[in-house]
C-alpha positions, -999 to 999 in steps of 0.1 A, spaced: -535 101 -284 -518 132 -278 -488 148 -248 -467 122 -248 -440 121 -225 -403 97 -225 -385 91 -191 -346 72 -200 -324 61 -176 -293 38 -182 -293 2 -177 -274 -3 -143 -290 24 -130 -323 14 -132 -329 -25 -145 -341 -31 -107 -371 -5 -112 -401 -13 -120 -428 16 -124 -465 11 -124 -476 43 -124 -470 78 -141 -464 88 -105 -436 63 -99 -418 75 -131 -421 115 -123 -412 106 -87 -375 88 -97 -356 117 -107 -356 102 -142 -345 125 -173 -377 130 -188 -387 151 -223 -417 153 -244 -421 128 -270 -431 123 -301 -452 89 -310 -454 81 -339 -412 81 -333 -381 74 -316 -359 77 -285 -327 94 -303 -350 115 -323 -366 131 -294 -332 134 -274 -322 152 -306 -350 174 -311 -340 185 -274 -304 190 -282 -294 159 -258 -272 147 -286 -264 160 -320 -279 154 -350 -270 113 -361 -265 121 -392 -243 145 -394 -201 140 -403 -195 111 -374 -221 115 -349 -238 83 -359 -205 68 -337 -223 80 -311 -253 61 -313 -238 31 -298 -234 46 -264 -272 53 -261 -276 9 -270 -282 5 -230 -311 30 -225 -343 15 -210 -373 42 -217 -409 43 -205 -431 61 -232 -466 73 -212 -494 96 -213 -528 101 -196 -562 99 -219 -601 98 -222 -623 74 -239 -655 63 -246 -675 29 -237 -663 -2 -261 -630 12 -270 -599 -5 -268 -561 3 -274 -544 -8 -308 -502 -8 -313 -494 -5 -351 -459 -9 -340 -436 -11 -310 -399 -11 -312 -390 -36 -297 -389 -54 -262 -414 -35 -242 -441 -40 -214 -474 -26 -217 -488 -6 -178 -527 5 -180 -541 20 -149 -509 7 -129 -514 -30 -140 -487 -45 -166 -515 -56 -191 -487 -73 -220 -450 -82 -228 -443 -76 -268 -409 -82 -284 -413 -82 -321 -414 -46 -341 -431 -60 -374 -465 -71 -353 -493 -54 -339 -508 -56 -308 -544 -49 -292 -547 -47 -257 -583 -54 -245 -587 -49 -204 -610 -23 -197 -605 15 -198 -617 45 -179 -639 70 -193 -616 96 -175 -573 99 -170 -561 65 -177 -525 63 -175 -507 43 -206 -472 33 -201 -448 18 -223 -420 6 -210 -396 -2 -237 -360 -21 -232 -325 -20 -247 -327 -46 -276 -291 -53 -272 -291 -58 -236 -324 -82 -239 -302 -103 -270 -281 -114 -239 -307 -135 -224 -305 -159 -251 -274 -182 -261 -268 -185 -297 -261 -222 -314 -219 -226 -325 -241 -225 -362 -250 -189 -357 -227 -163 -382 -236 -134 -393 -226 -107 -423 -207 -90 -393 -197 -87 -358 -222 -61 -353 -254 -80 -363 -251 -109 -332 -280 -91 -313 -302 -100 -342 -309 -132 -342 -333 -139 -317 -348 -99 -318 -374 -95 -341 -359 -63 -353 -348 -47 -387 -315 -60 -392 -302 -30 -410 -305 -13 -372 -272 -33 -362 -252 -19 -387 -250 -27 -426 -231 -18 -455 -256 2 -463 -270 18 -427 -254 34 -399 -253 12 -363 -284 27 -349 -301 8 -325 -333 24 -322 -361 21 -294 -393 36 -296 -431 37 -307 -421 37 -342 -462 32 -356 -494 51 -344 -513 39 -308 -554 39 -311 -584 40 -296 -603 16 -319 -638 7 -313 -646 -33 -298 -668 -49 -325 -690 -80 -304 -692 -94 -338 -667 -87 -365 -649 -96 -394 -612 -103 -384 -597 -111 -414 -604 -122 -455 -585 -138 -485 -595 -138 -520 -571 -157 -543 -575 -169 -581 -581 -206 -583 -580 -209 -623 -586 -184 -652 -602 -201 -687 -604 -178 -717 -627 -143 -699 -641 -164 -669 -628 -173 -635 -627 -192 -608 -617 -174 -569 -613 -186 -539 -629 -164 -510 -615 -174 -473 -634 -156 -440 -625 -155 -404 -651 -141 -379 -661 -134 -344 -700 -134 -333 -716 -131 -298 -747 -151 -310 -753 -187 -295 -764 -198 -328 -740 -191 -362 -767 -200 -389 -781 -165 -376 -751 -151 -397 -740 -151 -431 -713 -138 -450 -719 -114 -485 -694 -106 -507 -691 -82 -539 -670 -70 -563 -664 -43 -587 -645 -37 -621 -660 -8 -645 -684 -32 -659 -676 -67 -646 -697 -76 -610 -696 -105 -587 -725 -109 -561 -724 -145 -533 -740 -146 -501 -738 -176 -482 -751 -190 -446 -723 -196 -423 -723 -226 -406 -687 -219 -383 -667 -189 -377 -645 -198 -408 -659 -203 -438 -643 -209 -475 -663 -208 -507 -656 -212 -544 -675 -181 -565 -672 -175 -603 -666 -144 -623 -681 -140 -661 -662 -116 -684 -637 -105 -652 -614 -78 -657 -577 -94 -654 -548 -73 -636 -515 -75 -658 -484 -61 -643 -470 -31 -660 -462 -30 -701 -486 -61 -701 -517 -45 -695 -542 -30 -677 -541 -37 -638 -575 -37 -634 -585 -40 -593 -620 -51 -583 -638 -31 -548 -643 -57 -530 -667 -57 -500 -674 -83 -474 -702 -81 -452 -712 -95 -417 -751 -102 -414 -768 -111 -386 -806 -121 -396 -800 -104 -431 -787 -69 -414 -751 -62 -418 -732 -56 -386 -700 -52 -402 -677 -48 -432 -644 -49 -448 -638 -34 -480 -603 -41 -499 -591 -39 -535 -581 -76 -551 -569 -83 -587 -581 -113 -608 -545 -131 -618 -528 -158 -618 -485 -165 -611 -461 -192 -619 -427 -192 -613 -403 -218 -637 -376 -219 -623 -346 -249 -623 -323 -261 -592 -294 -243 -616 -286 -227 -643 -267 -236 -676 -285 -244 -705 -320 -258 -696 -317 -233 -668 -349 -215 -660 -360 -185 -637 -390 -170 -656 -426 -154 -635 -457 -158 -661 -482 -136 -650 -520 -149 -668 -499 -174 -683 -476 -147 -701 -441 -149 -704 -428 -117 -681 -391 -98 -680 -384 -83 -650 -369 -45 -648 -366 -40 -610 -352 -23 -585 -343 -33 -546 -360 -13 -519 -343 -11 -486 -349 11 -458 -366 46 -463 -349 61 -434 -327 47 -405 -357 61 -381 -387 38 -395 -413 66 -374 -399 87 -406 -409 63 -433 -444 71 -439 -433 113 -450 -408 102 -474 -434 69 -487 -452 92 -518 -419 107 -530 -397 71 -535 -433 57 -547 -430 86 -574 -395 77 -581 -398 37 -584 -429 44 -611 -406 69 -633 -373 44 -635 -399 24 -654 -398 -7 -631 -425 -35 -632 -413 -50 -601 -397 -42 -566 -378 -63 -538 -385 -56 -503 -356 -67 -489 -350 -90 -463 -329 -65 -436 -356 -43 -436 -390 -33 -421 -420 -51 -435 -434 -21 -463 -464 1 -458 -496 -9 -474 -491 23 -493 -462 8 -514 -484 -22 -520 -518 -1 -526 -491 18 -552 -481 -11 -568 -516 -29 -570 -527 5 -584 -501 8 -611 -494 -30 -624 -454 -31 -603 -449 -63 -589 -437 -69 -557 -410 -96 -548 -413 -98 -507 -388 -116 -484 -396 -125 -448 -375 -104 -427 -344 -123 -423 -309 -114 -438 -266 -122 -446 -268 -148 -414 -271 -186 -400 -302 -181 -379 -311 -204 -349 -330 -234 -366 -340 -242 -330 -379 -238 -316 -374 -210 -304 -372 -189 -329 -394 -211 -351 -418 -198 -329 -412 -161 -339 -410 -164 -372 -440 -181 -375 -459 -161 -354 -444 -131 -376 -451 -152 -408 -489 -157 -402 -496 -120 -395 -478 -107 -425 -487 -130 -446 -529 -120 -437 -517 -87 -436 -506 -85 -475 -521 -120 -493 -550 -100 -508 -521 -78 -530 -521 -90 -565 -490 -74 -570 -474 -95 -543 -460 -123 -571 -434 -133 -549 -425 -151 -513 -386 -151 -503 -376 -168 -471 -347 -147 -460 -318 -127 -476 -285 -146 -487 -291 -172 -458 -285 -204 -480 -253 -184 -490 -245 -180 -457 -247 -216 -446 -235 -225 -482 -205 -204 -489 -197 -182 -459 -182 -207 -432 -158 -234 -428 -185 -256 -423 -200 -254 -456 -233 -268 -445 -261 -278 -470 -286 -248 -469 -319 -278 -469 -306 -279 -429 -326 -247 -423 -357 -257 -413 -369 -223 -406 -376 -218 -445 -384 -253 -459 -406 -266 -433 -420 -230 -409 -422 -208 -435 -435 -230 -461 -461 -246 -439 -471 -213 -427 -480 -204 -464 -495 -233 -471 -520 -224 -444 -527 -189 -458 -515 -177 -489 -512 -208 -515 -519 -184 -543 -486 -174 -553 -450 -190 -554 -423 -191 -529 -384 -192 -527 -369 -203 -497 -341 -180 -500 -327 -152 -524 -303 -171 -539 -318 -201 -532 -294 -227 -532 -312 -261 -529 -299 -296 -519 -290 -307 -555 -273 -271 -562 -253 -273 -534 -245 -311 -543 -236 -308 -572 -216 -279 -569 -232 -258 -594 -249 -219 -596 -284 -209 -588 -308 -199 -618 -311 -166 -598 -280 -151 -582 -271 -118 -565 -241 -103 -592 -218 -87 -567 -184 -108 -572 -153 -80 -572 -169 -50 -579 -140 -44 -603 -147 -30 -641 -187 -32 -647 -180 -52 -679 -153 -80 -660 -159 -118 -675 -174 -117 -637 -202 -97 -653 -203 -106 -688 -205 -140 -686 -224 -151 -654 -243 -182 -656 -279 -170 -642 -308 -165 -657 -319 -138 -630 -303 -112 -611 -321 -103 -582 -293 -81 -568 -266 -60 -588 -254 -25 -586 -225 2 -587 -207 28 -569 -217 66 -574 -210 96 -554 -234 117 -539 -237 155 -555 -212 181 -536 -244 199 -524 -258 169 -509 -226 162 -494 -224 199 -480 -252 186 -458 -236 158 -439 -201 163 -440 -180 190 -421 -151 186 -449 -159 170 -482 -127 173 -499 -103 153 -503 -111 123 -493 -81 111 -480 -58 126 -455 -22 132 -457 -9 98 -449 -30 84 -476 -59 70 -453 -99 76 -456 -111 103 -436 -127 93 -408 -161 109 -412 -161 99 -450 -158 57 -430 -190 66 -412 -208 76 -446 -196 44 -461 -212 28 -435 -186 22 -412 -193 13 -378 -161 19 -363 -129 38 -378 -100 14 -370 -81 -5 -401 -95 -37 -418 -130 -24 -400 -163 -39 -421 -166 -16 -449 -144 7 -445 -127 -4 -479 -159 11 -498 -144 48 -506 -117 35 -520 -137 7 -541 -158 38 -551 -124 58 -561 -110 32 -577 -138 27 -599 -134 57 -615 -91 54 -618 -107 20 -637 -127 45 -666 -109 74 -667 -71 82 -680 -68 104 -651 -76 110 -615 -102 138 -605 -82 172 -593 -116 183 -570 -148 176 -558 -170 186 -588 -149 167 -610 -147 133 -591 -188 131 -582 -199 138 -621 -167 108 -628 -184 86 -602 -220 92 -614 -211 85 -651 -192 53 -637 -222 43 -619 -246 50 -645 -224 32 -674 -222 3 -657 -262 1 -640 -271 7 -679 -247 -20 -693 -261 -44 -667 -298 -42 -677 -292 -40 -713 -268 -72 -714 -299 -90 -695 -325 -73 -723 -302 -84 -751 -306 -123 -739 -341 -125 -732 -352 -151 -725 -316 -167 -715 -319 -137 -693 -351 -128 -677 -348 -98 -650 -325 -80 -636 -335 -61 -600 -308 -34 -599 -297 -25 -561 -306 1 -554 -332 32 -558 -327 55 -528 -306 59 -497 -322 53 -462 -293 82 -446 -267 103 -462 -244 82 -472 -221 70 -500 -239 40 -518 -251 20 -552 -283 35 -545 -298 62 -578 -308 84 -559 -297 98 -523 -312 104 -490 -321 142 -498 -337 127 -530 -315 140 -557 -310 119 -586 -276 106 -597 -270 101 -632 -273 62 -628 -314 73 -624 -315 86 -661 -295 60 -675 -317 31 -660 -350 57 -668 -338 47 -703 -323 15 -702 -356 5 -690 -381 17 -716 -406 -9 -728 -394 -8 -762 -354 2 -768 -332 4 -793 -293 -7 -775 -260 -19 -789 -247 -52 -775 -203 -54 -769 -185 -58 -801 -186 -92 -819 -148 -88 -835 -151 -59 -854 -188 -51 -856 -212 -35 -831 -241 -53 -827 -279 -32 -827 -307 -49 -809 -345 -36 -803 -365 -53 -771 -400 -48 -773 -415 -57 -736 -451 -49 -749 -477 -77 -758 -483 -65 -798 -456 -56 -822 -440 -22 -823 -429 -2 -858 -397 18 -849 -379 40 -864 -343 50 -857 -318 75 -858 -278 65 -849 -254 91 -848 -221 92 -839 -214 123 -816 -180 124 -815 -170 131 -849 -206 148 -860 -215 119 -885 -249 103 -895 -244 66 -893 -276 47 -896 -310 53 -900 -340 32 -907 -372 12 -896 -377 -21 -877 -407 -41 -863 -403 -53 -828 -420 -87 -825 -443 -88 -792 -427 -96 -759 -392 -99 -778 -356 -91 -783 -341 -93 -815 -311 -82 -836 -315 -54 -855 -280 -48 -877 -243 -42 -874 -224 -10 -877 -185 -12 -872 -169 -8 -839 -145 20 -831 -129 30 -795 -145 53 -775 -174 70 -800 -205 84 -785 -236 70 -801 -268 88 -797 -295 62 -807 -329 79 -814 -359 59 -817 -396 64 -825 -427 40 -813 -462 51 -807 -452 87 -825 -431 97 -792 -396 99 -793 -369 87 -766 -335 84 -766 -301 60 -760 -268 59 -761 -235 39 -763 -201 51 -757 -178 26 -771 -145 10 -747 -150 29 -716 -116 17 -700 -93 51 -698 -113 76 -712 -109 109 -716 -131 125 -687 -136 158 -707 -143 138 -742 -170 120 -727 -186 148 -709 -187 168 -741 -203 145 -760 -226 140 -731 -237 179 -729 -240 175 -770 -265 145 -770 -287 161 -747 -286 137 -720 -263 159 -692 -287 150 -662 -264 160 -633 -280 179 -608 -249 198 -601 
């Protein structure tokens, strides 16, 4: 659907209008431009030099004063008979004009929608007329409950919009509107199949048990006419049932001999059946739906809090797993844009050598691409429902919602084997836990023990679910004790703080670090990168909105985030940086110390310790972040250094135990590994150990001691499989000698700045 058009006027200008036709709209002296759909509002207006470019120095300020737009989206097209008009995604309050009748009201992004009243084979007229979010908030009065992360993120609770669109420490205020997922003609099936679920009831030795769920629609008086086949796939392993329906829904046991099983990465093989299911009428299929589905069970053990019988552990087939992750947040602050940058951060999140990701909770439910990614390459995927850093309305109203929301996400992604993980919300429970006065036990939010969890006990019982990340249940909160699984954030101080050393969870499902962006990616977005502070000793003001900063006035949420990032670096290095080129490469190897130090204190205690999800892989806008890698997609340092850290099998040294340095070898593979090993010491040009160790399966374990000395590079080299890979430790990093370390660096071979 081609020659689309966008008409925008401004709220008290025009909320009394109300335009049936394309006519009306032309005929209003309306500002109209072409418009691209899939897309957005501000992105058309900028392709027409209406405003400047958002992302530029501190034009995403400007954003806010485009928050009371109202804009109708339309076009004229043809069609053929038994067609019918299919949203993949409308952002976000918006009602839907056919052929000058208003056919639909839709207020939720992360839903589709289908509109079914009949079309013209000639010059229907399609309009979408799509309304300020933050304007449409207003109608709704919030519970006293109701907090959120920040001032700006108040609009959110009762819009069923990415939260991140509000303003977030880690996205710009930019409140988009728009037709942000493809429209379609689709064809009108008379008898379909409108939805399936095939789910592993019980694995025993090379057989299996599944679970096949059907939902159809027939035109035929009598359903025994019907009947429902299903097959599937694997190299040499084949399933064959066909069975007589008897109702529109139908559920059946069938059984799998010698099945292929779908391990998650370093475990195995995911191996994914072709599934078909088909629709016959009197034996003669009328229609089909084809998916790929993986033959695995999970089980998450997890314990109410941590300490020493603490548990947070996912067994995938009933094995043990350790989780090297990463957090995936928005792809780009325009969501039309997500699908052009989806292959290249799919490319990335495979070579850091994760085996899971987290779809975080203030963003846009994924693509089926990531998940058809992850399926494909054994990466599992932790998903939270699309709730974040607030006390949301535990009122019907917005039970409603979510559980509209719930239902179709959950069909939309159940038959994903790497989906190991439902999450409720986003540091909710810490919300109501830790982040009012009120101090309210987080078991009051009904939206995630009872809607949430009864909506998945209706559809997807197949894998396990947390109510929030942290979950803080009624006996942690209680007794006044820790999660199993935490988000590690605390004072952002010195990457190896007690804070960090010695926290009490057994998973970390959130950590990260400062690093600075390359000077040529900085180049791109800022008018003046250099220095970053103005005479008077303040933050420059475009260096705020990069930060993300939603407004430049003191004591402003997150403006303090430069100078954490600066000071991070005073913390490692003896002296300050005297220019650009000097403080990014300080900032990177900041970053990427302390992201490596993270995940190899976690590897070092398995199974005290049983994943770490770092936070995070790439920026969503140019901006100054934890993330590895930034918007343009150049790779920090941090990227390498976790590459590394995250090997299957790796050679590390733990902190100093008085005054020896402790070696370890982690072995993430199911059969033992023979290693041998190369230490050297950089700095001084000496040979220290060398030797051969056998990694028991699925294991850490202690390898030797060498002595400790302050602020030596070791290079650890290490052979498994006949390929080589490499490691390293610098010893104390607290006032180092910037130049030291960088030499050292350069010598070992592992200078990866892309600068």
């Amino acid at each position: 659907m081609d020659h689309w058009k966008v008409a925008y006027a401004e709220h008290n200008a025009c909320k009394n209008l109300d335009f049936f036709t394309i006519e009306q709209i032309e005929n209003a002296g309306l500002r109209i431009i072409p418009a691209s759909v899939p897309g957005e509002l501000q992105l058309d207006m900028m392709r027409q030099g209406i405003i400047d470019d958002l992302f530029y120095s501190d034009n995403a300020l400007t954003a806010q004063r485009l928050e009371n737009l109202h804009a109708w989206y339309y076009t004229r097209f043809d069609t053929k008979k038994d067609m019918h008009l299919k949203f993949y995604g409308i952002d976000t309050v918006a009602d839907i004009y056919l052929n000058g009748k208003m056919v639909k009201s839709v207020s939720n992004m992360f839903l589709e929608y289908e509109i079914f009243e009949p079309l013209k084979e000639k010059d229907n007229e399609l309009i979408v007329h799509i309304k300020p979010v933050c304007i449409e908030a207003r109608k709704f009065e919030l519970p006293a409950s109701c907090i959120s992360l920040a001032a700006y993120n108040y609009p959110a609770f009762y819009m069923r919009k990415a939260a991140h669109s509000y303003g977030w420490d880690i996205m710009p205020r930019i409140v988009t509107s728009g037709i942000w997922k493809p429209v379609e003609l689709v064809k009108t099936k008379k008898n379909q199949i409108k939805n399936v679920f095939l789910s592993t009831s019980l694995i025993d030795g090379t057989d299996a048990a599944l679970t096949f769920c059907i939902t159809t629609e027939v035109e035929g008086d009598f359903i025994q006419d019907y009947s429902v086949r299903v097959t599937g796939v694997c190299e040499d392993s084949r399933f064959e049932v066909e069975k007589t329906l008897y109702h529109t829904d139908y559920r059946f046991e069938l059984f799998v001999e010698n099945c292929k099983l779908w391990f998650p990465r370093f475990k195995g093989k995911p191996n994914l059946y072709r599934v078909k299911a088909e629709l016959l009428f009197r034996g003669e299929p009328v229609d089909s739906y084809e998916f790929r589905s993986g033959i695995r069970t999970v089980r998450l053990e997890r314990t109410d809090v941590a300490g020493i019988n603490g548990e947070f552990c996912f067994y995938i087939n009933g094995v043990k797993t350790f989780i090297t992750g990463t957090n995936w947040v928005p792809l780009d602050a325009f969501h039309s844009r997500d699908e052009q940058r989806m292959e290249k951060a799919l490319k990335l999140l495979y070579e850091s050598g994760c085996n899971m990701v987290r779809c975080w909770g203030g963003n846009v439910y994924e693509r089926r691409e990531l998940f058809d990614f992850c399926d494909e390459n054994g990466i599992m995927v932790w998903q939270d429902f699309a709730m974040g850093c607030a006390i949301y309305p535990f009122d019907t109203t917005f039970a409603q919602k979510m559980l509209e929301e719930a239902e179709f996400i959950i069909k939309r992604y159940r038959n994903h084997p790497s989906l190991v993980l439902w999450a409720g919300d986003n540091e909710c429970d810490m919300a109501i836990a830790e982040w009012s006065n009120v101090k309210l036990n987080p078991d009051t939010n009904w939206i995630t023990r009872k809607v949430l969890k009864h909506a998945l006990a209706l559809h997807d019982w197949s894998r396990p679910y947390l109510p929030s990340s942290p979950y803080i249940s009624g006996t942690a909160f209680k007794l006044g004790k820790r999660p199993s699984e935490e988000h590690l954030w605390g004072p952002r101080d010195y990457f190896k703080s007690n804070y960090y050393r010695n926290s009490e969870c057994h998973f970390a499902s959130e950590t990260g670090y400062h690093g600075c962006n390359s000077p040529q990616s900085m180049e791109k977005f800022l008018k003046k990168t250099w220095p970053f502070f103005d005479d008077s000793g303040a933050v420059r003001k475009e260096l705020l909105v990069h930060a993300t900063a939603m407004e430049t006035v003191e004591d402003a949420p997150y403006t303090y985030r430069i100078r954490l990032m600066y000071d991070q670096v005073k913390t490692m290095f003896l002296k300050e940086p005297e220019n650009l080129n000097d403080f990014a490469k300080m900032s990177q190897i900041s970053q990427a110390e302390a992201d490596k130090f993270l995940i190899e204190h976690f590897r070092i205690q398995k199974w005290r310790k049983t994943g770490l999800i770092w936070w995070n892989l790439i920026d969503g806008w140019p901006q100054f972040s934890d993330a590895v890698v930034d918007y343009y997609f150049e790779k920090k340092l941090a990227f390498h250094f976790i590459k590394r850290a995250q090997n299957p099998v790796l050679l590390m040294f733990d902190e100093p135990d008085g005054a020896n340095l402790p070696l370890y070898a982690a072995n993430d593979y199911l059969d033992d590994k023979e290693v041998s090993f190369r230490i050297t010491n950089i700095t001084e040009g000496q040979l220290v150990l060398e030797g051969r160790v056998n990694v028991r399966a699925n294991s850490t374990q202690k390898v030797t001691d060498i002595l400790w000395k302050d602020q030596l590079f070791y290079l650890i080299e290490f052979t498994v499989d006949g390929k080589t890979y490499k490691n390293h430790y610098y010893t104390g990093l607290l006032n180092i000698s910037f130049e030291n370390y960088l030499r050292d660096l350069k010598k070992s071979g592992l200078d990866d700045f892309t600068f």
